[in-house]
C-alpha positions as CSV (number, residue, x, y, z in Angstrom):
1,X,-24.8,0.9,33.7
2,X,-22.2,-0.4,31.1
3,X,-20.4,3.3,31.8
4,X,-20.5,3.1,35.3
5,X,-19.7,-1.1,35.3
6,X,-16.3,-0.1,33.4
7,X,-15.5,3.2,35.4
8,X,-12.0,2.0,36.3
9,X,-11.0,0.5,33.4
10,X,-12.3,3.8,30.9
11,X,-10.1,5.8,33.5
12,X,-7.0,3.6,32.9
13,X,-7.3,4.5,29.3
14,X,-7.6,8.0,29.1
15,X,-4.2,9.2,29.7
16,X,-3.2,7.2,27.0
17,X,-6.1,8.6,24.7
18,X,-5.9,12.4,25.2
19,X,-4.8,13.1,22.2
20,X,-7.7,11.4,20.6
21,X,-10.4,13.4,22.5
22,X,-9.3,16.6,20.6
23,X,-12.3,15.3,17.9
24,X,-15.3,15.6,20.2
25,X,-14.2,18.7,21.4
26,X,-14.4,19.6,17.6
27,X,-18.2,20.7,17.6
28,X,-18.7,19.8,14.0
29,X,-16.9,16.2,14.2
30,X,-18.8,15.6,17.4
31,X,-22.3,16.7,15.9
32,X,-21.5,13.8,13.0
33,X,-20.9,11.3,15.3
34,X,-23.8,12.2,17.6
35,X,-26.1,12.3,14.4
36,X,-24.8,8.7,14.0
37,X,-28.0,5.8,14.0
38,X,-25.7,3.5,15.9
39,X,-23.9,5.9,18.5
40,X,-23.8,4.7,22.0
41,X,-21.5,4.5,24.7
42,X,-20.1,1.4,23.7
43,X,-19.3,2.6,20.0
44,X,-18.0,5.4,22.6
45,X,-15.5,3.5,24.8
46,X,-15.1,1.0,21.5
47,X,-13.1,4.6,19.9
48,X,-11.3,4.5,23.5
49,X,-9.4,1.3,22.1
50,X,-9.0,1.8,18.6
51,X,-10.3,5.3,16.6
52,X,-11.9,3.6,14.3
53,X,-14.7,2.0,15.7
54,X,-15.9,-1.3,13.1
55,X,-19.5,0.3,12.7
56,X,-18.7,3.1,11.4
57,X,-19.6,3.6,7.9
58,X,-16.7,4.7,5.3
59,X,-17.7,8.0,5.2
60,X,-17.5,8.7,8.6
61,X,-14.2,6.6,9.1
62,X,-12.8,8.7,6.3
63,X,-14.1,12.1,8.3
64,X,-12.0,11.1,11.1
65,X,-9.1,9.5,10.4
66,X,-8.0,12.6,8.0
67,X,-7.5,14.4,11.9
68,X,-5.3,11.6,12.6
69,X,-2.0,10.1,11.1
70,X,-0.4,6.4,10.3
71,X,2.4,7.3,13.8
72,X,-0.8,7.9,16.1
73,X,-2.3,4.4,14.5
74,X,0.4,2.7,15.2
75,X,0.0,2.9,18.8
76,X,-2.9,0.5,19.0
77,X,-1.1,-2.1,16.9
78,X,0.1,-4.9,18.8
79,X,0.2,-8.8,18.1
80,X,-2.7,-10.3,17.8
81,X,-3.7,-13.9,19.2
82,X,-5.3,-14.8,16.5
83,X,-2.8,-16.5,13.7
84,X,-2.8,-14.3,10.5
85,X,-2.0,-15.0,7.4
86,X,0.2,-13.1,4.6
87,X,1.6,-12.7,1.3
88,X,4.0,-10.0,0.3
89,X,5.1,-9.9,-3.2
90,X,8.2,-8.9,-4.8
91,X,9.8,-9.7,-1.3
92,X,13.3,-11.3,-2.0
93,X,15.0,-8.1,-1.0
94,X,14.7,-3.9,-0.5
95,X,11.1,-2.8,1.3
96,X,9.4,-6.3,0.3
97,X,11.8,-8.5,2.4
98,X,11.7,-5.7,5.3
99,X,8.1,-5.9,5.2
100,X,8.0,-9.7,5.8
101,X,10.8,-9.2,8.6
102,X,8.1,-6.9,10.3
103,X,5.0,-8.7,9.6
104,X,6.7,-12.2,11.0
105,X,8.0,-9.9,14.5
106,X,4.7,-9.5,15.1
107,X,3.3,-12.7,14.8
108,X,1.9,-12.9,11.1
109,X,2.4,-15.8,9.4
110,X,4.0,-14.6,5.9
111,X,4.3,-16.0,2.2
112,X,7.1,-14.4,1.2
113,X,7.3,-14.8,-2.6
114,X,9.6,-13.6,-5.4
115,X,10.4,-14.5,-9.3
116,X,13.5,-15.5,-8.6
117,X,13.5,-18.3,-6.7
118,X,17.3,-18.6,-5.7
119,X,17.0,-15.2,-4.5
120,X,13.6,-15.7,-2.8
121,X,15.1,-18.9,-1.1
122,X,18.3,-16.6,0.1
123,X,16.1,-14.5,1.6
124,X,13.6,-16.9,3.1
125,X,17.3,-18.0,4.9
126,X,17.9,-14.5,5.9
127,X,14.5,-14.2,8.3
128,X,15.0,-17.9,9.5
129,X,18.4,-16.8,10.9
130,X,17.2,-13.9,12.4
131,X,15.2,-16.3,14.4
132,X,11.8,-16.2,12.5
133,X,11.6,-19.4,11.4
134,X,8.0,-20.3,12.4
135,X,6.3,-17.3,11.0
136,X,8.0,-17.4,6.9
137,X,7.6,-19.3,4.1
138,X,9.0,-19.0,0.2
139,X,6.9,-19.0,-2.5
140,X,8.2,-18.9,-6.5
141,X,5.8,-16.1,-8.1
142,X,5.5,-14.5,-11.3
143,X,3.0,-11.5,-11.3
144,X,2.7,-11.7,-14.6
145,X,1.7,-15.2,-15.0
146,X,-1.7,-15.8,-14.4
147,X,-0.9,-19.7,-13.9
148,X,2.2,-18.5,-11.4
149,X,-0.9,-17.0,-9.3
150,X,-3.1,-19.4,-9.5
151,X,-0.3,-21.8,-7.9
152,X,-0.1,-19.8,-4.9
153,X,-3.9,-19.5,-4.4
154,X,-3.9,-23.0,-4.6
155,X,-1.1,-23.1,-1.6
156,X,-2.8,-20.4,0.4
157,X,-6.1,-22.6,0.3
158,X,-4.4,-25.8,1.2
159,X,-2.3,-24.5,3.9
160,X,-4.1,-21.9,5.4
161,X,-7.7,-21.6,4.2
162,X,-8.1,-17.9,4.4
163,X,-5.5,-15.1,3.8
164,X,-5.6,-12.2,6.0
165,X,-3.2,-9.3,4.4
166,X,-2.2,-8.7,1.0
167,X,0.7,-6.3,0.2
168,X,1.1,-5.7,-3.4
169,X,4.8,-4.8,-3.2
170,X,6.3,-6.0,-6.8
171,X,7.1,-3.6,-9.1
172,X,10.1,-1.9,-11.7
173,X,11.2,1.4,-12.7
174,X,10.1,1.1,-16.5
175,X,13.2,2.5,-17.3
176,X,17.2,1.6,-18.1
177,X,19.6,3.9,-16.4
178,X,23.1,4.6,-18.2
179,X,25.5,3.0,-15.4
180,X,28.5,5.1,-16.3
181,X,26.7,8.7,-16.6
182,X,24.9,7.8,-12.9
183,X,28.7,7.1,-12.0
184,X,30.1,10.2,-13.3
185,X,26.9,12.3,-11.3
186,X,28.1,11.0,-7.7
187,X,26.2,8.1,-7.1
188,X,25.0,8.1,-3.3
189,X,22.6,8.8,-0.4
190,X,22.9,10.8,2.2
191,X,21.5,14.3,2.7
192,X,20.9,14.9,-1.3
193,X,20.2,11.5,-2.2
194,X,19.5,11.1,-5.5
195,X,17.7,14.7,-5.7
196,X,20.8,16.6,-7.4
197,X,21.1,13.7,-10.3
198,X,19.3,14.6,-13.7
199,X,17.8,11.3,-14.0
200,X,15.9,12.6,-17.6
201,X,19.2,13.1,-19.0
202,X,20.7,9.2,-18.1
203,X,17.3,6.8,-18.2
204,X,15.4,5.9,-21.4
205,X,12.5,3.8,-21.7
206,X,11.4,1.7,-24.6
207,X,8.1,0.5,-25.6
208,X,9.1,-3.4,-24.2
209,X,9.5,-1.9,-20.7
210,X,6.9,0.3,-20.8
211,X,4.6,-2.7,-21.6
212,X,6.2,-4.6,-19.2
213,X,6.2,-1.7,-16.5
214,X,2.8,-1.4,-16.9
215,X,1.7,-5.1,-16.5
216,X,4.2,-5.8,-13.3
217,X,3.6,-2.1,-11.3
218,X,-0.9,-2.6,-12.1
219,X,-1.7,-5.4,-14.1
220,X,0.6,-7.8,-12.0
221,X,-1.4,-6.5,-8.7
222,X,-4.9,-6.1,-10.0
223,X,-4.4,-9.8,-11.2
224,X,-3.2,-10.6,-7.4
225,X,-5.9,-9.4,-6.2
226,X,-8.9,-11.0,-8.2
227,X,-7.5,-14.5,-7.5
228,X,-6.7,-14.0,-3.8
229,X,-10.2,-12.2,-3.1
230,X,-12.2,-15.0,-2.2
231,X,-9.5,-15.6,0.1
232,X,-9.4,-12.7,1.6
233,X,-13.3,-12.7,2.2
234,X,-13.1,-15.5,4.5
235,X,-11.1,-13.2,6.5
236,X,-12.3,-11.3,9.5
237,X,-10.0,-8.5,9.3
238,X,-9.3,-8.8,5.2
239,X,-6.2,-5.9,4.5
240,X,-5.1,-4.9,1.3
241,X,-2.0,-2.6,1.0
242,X,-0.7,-1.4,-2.7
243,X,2.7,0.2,-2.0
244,X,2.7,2.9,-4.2
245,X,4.5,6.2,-5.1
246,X,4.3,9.9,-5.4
247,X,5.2,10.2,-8.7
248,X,1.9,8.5,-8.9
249,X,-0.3,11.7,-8.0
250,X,-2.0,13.3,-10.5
251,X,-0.5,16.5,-10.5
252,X,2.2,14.5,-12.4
253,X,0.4,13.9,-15.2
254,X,-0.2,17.0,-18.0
255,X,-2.7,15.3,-19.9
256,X,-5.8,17.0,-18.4
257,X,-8.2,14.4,-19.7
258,X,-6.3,11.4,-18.1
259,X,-6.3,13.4,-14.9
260,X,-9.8,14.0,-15.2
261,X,-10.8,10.4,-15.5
262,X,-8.5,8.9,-12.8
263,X,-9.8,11.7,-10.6
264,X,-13.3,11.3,-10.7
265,X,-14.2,9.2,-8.1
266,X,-17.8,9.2,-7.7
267,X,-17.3,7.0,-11.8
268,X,-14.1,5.5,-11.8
269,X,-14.6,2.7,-13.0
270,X,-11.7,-0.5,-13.9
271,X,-12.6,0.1,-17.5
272,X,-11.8,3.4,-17.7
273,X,-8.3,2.8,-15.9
274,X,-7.8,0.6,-18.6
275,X,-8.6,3.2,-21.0
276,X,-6.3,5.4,-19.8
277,X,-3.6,3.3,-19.7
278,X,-4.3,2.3,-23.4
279,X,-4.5,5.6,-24.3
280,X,-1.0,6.0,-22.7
281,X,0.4,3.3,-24.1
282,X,-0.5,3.9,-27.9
283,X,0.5,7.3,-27.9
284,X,3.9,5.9,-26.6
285,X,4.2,3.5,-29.6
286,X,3.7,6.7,-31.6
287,X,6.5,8.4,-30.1
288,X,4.1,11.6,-29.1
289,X,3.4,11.0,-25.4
290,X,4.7,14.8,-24.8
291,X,3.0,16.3,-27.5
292,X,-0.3,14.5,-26.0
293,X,0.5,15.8,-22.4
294,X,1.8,12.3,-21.0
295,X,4.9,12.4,-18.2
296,X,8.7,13.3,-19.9
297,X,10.7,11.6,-17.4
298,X,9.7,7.6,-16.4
299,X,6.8,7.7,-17.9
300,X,5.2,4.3,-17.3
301,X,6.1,4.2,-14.1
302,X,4.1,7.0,-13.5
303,X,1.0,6.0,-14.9
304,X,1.3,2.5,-13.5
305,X,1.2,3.9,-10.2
306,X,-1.6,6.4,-10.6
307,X,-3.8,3.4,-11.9
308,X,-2.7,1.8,-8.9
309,X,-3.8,4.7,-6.8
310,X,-7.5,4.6,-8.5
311,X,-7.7,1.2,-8.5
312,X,-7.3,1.0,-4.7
313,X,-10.0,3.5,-4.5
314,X,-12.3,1.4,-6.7
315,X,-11.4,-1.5,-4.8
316,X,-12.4,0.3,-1.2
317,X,-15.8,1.4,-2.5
318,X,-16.6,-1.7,-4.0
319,X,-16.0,-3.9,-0.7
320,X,-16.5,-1.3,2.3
321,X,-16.0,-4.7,4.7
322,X,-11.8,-4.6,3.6
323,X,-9.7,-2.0,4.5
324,X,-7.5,-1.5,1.2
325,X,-5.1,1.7,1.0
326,X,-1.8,2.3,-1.1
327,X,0.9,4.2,0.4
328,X,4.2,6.0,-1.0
329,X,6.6,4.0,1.3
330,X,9.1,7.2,0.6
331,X,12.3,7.5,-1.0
332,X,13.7,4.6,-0.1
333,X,17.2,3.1,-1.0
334,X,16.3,0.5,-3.3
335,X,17.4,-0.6,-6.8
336,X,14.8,0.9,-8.6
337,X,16.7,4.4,-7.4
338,X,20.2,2.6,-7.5
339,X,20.3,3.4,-4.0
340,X,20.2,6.8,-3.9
341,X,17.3,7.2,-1.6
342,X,17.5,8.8,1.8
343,X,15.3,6.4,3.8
344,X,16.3,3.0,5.0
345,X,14.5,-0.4,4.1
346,X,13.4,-0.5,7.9
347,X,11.8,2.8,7.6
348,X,10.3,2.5,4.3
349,X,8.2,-1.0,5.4
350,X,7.2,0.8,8.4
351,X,4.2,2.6,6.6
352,X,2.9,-0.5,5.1
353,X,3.1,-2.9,7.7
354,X,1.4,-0.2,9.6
355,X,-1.5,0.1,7.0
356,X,-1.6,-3.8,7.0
357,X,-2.1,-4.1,11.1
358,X,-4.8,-1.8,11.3
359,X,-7.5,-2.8,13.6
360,X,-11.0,-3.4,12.6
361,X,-12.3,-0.4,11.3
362,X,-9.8,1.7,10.1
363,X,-9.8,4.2,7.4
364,X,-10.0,2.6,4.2
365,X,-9.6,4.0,-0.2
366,X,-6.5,6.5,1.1
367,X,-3.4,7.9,-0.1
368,X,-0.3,7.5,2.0
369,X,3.1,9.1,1.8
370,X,4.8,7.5,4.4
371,X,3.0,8.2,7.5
372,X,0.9,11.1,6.9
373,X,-2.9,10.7,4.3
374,X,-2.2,12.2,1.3
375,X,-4.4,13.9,-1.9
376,X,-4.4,11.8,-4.6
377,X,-4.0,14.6,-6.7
């Protein structure tokens, strides 16, 4: 009855489904969602709307969404009529402030925050004269200040009583890159980018910005996180996105045993992120992070982003009600590359605003490079 009662409306939406029904003509991704307790025709015309369908377990969301990619998500994405509420961090300029730009064009109310605040306030400016006024404000925030967080808990709870999305967007290099020898290489973008420059031969890191790479690109977000959760739980559609990298897959890290760890899902564990990183950093202080099989060439940033890779998978096991990913926005032109990337800012927030506006049952504890799921190895 409910297949017949909605005949005209299920025939409406096929053509613009097709490409969706190439997964029950797969006999083995059909059988698992046959052998499905809850599998009915409205779970069935439910996958019409969105591929995800809310009741499916992570398991079985997982199972189907690697068929699938972020471009063919993003057609179901539209603005929603219910008000929801933001925070991007690190968003005074480059893919944060992008991110904001798109998140307030479709309707989401955004905190945009930053550590400088003459900077954040310019930018704040910037998204009010593009005629998004209504849908930003600024925020002053420190990731690594504990109290700095707090603060903007404390506004989210007073203004909004819930928060919706978080993007985890913050971060540094780790690294200071000799100006004049980046110069003398050809500085630019375009077809090469920043591919053809020997960055190992004109960045050196230091214990201090290790440290401080380290607590910024992980600590900074995992400290995010913890005090805007409870927020986030008195969401319906709670999103978390970590903007990541690819340097942070594992194959970039030697040291088997680290690799080993951060790779084992079915145990990772918080602690023994933190033991890795630990590990990391004392054999830096000790000047024999080769000789132990660490990363050569930016080093901390590296690891900071693997942890943040693991840590989202902990995070998406842990509460299977969220949908929490991290995502290699790609090589973007930013400051952290000087601006030798050959992706724009408004195709670099693209991935994580998409990841961010996923509907209700979506795939959740993945890997993005831009568009496309990714190994986290």
């Amino acid at each position: 009855l409910y297949m017949s009662s909605h005949n005209s409306h299920v025939s409406g939406e096929l053509n613009r489904y097709t490409h969706h029904f190439s997964l029950f003509k797969d006999p083995i991704i059909f059988s698992s969602i046959l052998s499905l307790d809850h599998f009915s025709p409205l779970f069935f015309l439910s996958y019409l709307h969105f591929p995800f369908s809310p009741k499916l377990p992570n398991k079985d969301r997982t199972f189907i969404w690697d068929n699938l990619t972020l471009s063919t998500m993003a057609e179901t994405i539209t603005s929603s009529t219910t008000k929801r509420y933001a925070v991007v961090t690190g968003a005074n300029k480059g893919i944060g402030l992008e991110i904001c730009r798109q998140l307030a064009s479709h309707g989401v109310m955004v905190v945009l925050t930053a550590r400088d605040e003459k900077r954040g306030i310019e930018a704040l400016e910037k998204l009010k004269n593009s005629g998004l006024n209504d849908h930003v404000v600024f925020l002053q925030l420190d990731v690594g200040d504990p109290s700095s967080i707090d603060s903007l808990a404390d506004f989210i709870k007073t203004q909004f009583g819930r928060l919706d999305i978080l993007v985890n967007n913050a971060g540094i290099g780790g690294a200071i890159v000799d100006g004049d020898a980046l110069r003398a290489s050809g500085i630019g973008g375009g077809e090469s980018g920043g591919a053809q420059i020997k960055w190992d031969e004109i960045m050196t890191e230091s214990c201090e910005l290790t440290e401080e790479c380290l607590q910024t690109n992980y600590y900074g977000a995992k400290r995010m996180i913890e005090a805007l959760l409870p927020l986030l739980q008195l969401s319906d559609s709670p999103r978390i996105v970590n903007v990541s990298s690819a340097m942070g897959r594992l194959k970039n890290i030697p040291n088997e045993w680290a690799k080993g760890v951060l790779n084992d899902a079915e145990s990772l564990t918080e602690e023994r992120v933190d033991e890795v990183l630990n590990e990391f950093l004392k054999d830096f202080k000790e000047g024999s992070i080769q000789a132990k099989g660490w990363p050569a060439f930016m080093s901390a940033y590296t690891l900071s982003k693997a942890a943040m890779n693991a840590y989202t998978r902990i995070l998406a096991k842990k509460y299977p009600n969220f949908i929490i990913n991290c995502v290699c926005p790609g090589f973007v032109k930013t400051d952290i590359n000087h601006n030798t990337g050959k992706l724009t800012v408004e195709e670099g927030a693209e991935s994580p605003v998409t990841l961010a506006l996923l509907p209700n049952g979506g795939p959740s504890g993945h890997f993005f490079i831009r568009k496309e799921v990714s190994s986290f190895e």
